[in-house]
N, C-alpha and C positions, 0 to 999 in steps of 0.2 A: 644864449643857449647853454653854456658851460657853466653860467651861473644856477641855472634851472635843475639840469641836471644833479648840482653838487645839493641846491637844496633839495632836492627831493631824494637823491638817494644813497645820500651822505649823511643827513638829517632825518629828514621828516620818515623817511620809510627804510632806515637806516635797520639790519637786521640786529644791532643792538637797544633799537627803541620795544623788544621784544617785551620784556617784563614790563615796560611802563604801560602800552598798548592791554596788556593783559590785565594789568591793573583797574585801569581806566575803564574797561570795556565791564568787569564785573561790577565797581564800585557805582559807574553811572545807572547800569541796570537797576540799581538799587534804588538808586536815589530818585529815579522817575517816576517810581512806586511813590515816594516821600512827598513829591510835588505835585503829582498826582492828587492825594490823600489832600494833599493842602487846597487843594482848586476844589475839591468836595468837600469839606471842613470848612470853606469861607463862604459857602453856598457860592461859588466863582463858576460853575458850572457850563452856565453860559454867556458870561463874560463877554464873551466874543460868540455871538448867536448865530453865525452861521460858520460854513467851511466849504472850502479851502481859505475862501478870504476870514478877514475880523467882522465884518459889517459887510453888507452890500455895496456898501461904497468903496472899502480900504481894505488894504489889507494887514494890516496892524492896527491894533488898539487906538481907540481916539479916547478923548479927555470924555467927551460924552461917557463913554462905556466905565469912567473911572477905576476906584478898587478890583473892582471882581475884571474887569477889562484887563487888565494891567496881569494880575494873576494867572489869567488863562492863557492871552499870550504869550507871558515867560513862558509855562509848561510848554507852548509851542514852540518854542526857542530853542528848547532843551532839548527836542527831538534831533534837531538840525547838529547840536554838538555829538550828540548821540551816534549819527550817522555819518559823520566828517570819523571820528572817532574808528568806524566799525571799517569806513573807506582806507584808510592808515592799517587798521590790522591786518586788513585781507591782502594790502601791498605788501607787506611785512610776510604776511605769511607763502603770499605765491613767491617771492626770494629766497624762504628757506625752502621748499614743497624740491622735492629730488625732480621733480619732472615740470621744472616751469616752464623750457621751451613748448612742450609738447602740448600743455595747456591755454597759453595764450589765445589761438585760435575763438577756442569758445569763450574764454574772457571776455576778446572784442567783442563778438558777436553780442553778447549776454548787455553791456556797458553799451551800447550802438544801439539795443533796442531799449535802453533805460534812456537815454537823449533823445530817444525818436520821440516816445511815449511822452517825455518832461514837456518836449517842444510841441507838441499838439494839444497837450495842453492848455501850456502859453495860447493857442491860436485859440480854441474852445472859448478860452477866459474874455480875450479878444473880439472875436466875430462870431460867436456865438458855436452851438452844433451844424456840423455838415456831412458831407458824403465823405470829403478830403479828410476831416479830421477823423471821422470812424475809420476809415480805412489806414490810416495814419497809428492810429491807438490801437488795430490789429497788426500790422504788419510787427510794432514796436514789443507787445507782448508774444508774438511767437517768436521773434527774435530771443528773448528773455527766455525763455520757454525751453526753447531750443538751446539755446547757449547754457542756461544756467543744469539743464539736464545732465548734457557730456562734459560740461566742469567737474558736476557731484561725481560723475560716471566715472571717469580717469582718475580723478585727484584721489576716491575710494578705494580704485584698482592698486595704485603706486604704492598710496600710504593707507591701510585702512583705520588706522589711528591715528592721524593727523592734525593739524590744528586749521587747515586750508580748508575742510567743509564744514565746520561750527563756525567759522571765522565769515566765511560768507551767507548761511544762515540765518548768522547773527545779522549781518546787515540787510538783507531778505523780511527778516522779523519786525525789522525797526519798519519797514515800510508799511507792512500789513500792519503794525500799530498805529500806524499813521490815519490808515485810511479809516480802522476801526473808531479810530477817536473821533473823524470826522462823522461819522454813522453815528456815535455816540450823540454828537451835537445834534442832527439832522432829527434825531430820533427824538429828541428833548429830554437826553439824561434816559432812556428806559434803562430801570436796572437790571434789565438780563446783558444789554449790550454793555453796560458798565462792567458786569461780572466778568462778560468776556474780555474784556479790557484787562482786567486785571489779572487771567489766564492767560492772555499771550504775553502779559509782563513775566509770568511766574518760569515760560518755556522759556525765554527770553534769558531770566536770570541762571537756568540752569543748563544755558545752551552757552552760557558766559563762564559758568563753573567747569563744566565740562573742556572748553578750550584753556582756562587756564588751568589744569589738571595736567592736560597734554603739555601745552608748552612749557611747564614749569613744575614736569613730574617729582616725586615727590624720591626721598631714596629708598632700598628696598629695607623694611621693618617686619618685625614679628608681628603676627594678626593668630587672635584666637579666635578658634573655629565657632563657637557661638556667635560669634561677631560677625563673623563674615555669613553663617545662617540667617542671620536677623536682617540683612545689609536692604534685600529689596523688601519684605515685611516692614521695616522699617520706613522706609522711602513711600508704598505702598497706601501705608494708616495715616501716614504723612499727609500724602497727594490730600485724602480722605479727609482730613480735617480742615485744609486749606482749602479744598471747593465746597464746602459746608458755612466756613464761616465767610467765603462771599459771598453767600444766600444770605446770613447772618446779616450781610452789612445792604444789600436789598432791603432787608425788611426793617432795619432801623432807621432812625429819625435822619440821618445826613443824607442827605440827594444830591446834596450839587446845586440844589435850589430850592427858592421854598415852595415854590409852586410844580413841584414834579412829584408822581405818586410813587410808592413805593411798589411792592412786590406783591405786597397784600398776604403773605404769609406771619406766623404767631411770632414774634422777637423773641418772648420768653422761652415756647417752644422751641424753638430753632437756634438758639443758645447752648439749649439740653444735648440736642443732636450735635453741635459743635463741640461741644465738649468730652464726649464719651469716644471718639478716633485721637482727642487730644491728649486725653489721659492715658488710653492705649498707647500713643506714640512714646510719650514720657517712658511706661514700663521697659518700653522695645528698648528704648537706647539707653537705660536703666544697664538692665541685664547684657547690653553689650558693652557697656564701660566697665561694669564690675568682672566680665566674665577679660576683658582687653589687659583691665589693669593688673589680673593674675599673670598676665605675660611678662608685661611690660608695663610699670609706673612711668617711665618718664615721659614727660612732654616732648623730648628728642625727638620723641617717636611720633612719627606723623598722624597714624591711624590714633594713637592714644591722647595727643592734641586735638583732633577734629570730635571727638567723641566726645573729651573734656567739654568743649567750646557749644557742641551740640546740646548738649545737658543742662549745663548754665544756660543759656539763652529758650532752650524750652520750658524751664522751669520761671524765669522770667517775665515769659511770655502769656504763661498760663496766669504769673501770677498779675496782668494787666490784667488780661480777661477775664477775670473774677473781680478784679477791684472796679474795672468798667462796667461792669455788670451790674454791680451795686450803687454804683454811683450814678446809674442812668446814659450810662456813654456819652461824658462828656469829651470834647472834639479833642483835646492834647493828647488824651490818654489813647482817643481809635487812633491818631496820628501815630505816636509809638507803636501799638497794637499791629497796625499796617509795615511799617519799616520792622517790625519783628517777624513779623510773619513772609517777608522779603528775605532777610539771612536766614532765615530756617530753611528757607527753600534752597539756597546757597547751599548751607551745611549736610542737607539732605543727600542734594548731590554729589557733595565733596565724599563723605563717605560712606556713601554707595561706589564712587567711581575708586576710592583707595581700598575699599577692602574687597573690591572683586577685580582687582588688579591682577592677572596670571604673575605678574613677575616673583 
């Protein structure tokens, strides 16, 4: 037990594992976006053709299912580190949280109906649907329900900038992309449920920036007031071109498989519309670096680093999505395209969340 103990809260949920959790938690956001992109780029789609299992028979990939087998499983892999990942932060963070006694309570409650629901499950998969297992699967999500409420409820009240309710959201998110993925399969790739896919990755990423914001606030810096006017316009034209160019990626040739229809909307058109909030976004954060760096040039400065960082990478980015464009969107370049369009969303938030900082 002493051993137990020391590892878990000497270690593994040790409140100096802070930064690294924080790390982990944005960088993996990222990258699921990437692996993702990769299981639609190999046509891997449906890989593993059904869910929660791989096949009806297994529930991991068999040599029958080969390449694309093998691809889609990992991505389901990667969920699993995702979520051990989000489990570690949120220990992390109810340690630091000023009012951890007071919260436990709805903790358990909240974790007791995440083990009822896991374990009926299991019995579902087992002996099929019953009376015992539905009542099983409700009891276990009002539990969740209820617990995960007066968690958000208290931990808001104590701290209302916290890193304890991003921190459990986060792991909240990961679920619901879970299950989304699994609807994704069900559905046979339809690209509206892909798009959504890729919507709860983007809240996901910026539910990740946000908590490392908090936990690893930044120091107090000069911010020019143009800058801080453009801060949610900015964020705003942003959002706007990111949910335009997953319709974008609806209607082009990558499915996930070759035999899945697309969206049935214009590519070239719909290119146009992706591109004219992208252009806009550009000017936005244009006129907030030039108006930033009247302040302050250096990179010291945090708001003037993120603006930097924003700039380059949407300039970048546009400029894939013109060379993809021309070149017929071949798979490396929507790959990159995709993992850019993942930090932007990062950066979006980062400074949005630094330059409408009160402090």
């Amino acid at each position: 037990m002493k051993v137990l103990k020391f590892l878990w809260f000497d270690i593994l949920a040790s409140k100096a594992r802070l930064r690294l959790y924080l790390w982990l938690s944005l960088v993996t956001q990222i990258l699921i976006v990437v692996t993702g992109g990769l299981v639609r780029l190999t046509a891997s789609g449906l890989g593993c053709p059904t869910w929660p299992k791989c096949t009806e028979d297994s529930l991991i990939t068999t040599q029958e299912m080969g390449f694309h087998g093998i691809i889609e499983f990992g991505n389901r892999l990667l969920t699993f580190v995702l979520l051990i990942i989000s489990i570690l932060m949120f220990a992390v963070a109810m340690r630091l949280h000023s009012q951890t006694k007071q919260l436990l309570p709805a903790t358990w409650i909240f974790f007791s109906g995440v083990i009822l629901l896991v374990a009926f499950i299991g019995v579902n998969a087992g002996f099929g649907i019953s009376g015992l297992v539905l009542t099983g699967w409700l009891v276990g999500l009002l539990a969740m329900v209820l617990g995960g409420y007066y968690l958000v409820r208290l931990a808001k009240r104590a701290e209302r900038k916290g890193i304890l309710v991003p921190a459990f959201g986060l792991g909240l998110g990961i679920i619901v992309q879970a299950v989304i993925g699994g609807i994704t399969v069900l559905t046979g790739l339809n690209p509206w449920i892909v798009g959504l896919h890729f919507v709860v990755s983007g809240v996901l990423i910026a539910t990740a920036t946000t908590m490392f914001q908090r936990g690893l606030p930044s120091p107090v810096a000069n911010k020019a007031k143009l800058a801080i006017s453009l801060a949610w316009p900015t964020s705003v034209v942003g959002t706007i071109a990111v949910l335009f160019g997953i319709v974008v990626t609806g209607a082009g040739p990558h499915a996930g498989d070759i035999d899945t229809p697309r969206n049935g909307l214009d590519l070239e058109v719909w290119q146009h519309y992706h591109s004219y909030p992208g252009y806009l976004m550009l000017a936005l954060i244009t006129l907030q670096l030039f108006s930033q760096l009247r302040v302050d040039k250096s990179l010291s400065n945090p708001i003037t680093k993120t603006l930097v960082l924003l700039f380059v990478g949407t300039v970048i980015q546009a400029a894939i999505g013109v060379i993809q464009s021309r070149l017929g969107v071949p798979p490396l370049l929507v790959g990159a395209h995709m993992l850019g369009a993942a930090v932007l969303i990062s950066l979006l938030a980062l400074q949005l969340l630094r330059l409408r900082d009160k402090r």
